[in-house]
C-alpha positions as CSV (number, residue, x, y, z in Angstrom):
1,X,-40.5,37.5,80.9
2,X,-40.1,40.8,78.6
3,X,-36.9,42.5,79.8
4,X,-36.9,46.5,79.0
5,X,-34.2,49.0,78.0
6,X,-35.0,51.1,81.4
7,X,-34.6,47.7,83.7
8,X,-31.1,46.5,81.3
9,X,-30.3,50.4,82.4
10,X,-30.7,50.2,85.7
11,X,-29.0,47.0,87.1
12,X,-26.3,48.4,85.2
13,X,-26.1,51.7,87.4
14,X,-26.8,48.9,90.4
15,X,-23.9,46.8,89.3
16,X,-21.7,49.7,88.7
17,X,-22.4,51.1,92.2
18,X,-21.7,47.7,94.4
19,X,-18.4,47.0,91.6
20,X,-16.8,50.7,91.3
21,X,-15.5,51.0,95.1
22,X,-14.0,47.8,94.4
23,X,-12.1,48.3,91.4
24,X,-10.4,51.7,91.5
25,X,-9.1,51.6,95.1
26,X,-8.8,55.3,95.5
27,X,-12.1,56.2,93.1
28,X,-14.7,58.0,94.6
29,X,-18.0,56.6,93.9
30,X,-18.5,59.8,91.0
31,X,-15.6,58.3,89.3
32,X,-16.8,56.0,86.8
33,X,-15.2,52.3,85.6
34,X,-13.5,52.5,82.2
35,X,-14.0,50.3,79.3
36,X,-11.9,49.5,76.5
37,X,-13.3,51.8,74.2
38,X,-14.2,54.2,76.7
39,X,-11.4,56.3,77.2
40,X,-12.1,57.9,80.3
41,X,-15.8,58.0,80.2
42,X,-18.2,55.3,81.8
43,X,-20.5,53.2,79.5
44,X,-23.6,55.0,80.6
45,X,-22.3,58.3,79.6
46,X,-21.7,57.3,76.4
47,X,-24.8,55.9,75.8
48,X,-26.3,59.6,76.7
49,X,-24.1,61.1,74.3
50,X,-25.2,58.6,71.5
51,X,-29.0,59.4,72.4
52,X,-28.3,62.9,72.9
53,X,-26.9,63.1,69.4
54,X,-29.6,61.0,67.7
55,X,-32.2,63.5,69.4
56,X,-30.3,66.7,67.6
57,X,-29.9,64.5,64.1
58,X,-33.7,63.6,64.7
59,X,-34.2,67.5,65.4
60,X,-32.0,68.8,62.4
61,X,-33.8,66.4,60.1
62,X,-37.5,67.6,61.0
63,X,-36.5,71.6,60.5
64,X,-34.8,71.1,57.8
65,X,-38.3,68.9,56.6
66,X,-40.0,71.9,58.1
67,X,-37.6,74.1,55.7
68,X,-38.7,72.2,52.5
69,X,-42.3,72.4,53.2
70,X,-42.3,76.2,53.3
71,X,-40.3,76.6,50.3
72,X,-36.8,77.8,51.9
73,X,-35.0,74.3,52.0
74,X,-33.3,72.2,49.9
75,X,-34.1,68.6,49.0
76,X,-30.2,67.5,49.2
77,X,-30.0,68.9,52.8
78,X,-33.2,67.0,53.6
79,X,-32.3,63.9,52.5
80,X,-29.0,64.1,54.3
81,X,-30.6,64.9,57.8
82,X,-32.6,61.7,57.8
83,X,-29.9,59.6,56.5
84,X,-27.8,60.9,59.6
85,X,-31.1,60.9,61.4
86,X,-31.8,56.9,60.3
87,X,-27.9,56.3,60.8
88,X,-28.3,57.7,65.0
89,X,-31.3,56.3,65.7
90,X,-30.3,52.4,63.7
91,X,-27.3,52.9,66.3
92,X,-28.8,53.5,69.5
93,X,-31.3,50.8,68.8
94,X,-28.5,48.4,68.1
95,X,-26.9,49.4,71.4
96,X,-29.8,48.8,73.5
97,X,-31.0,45.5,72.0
98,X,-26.8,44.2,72.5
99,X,-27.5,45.4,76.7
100,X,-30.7,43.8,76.3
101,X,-29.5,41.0,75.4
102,X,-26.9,40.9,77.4
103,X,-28.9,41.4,80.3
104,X,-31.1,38.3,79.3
105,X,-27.2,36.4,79.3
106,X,-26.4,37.2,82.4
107,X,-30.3,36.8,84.0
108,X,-29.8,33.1,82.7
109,X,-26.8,32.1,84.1
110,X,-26.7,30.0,87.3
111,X,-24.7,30.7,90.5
């Protein structure tokens, strides 16, 4: 059974939802659960913010390949977007596969 990024996603938001009103007490259900490293912020808005950011690295790196083939850009700046670019996209993949994964953990355990 192939498990996908979108259905890791969404029990997530399903677990969050059924765990949050127990956890906070006095939390609203638009008040999200904090992690560790979250600081305030829920896991799944992180996760937009890493995507969001690999979209704009993904986006700097093509103009500024856009730049080079007309002429105006510089090879340096080029090469730096898609490292950045590589860098983002490496890190969201890494993310998902871990939730993935994780997903597949918790799928397999019994009850």
């Amino acid at each position: 059974m192939a498990i996908g990024a979108l259905d890791a996603a969404a029990a997530y938001g399903r677990a969050i939802k059924t765990t949050a009103p127990s956890l906070g007490g006095s939390e609203d259900s638009s008040t999200s659960v904090t992690g560790a490293a979250g600081g305030g912020s829920s896991f799944g808005s992180m996760v937009e913010s890493m995507v969001g950011d690999a979209a704009g690295a993904l986006r700097t790196a093509e103009s500024e390949s856009a730049k080079q083939v007309a002429g105006k850009g510089d090879l340096i700046d080029v090469v730096t977007a898609i490292g950045a670019a590589e860098t983002a996209l490496d890190t969201v993949v890494s993310v998902r596969d871990k939730v993935v994964n994780a997903y597949s953990e918790i799928m397999r355990m019994q009850i």
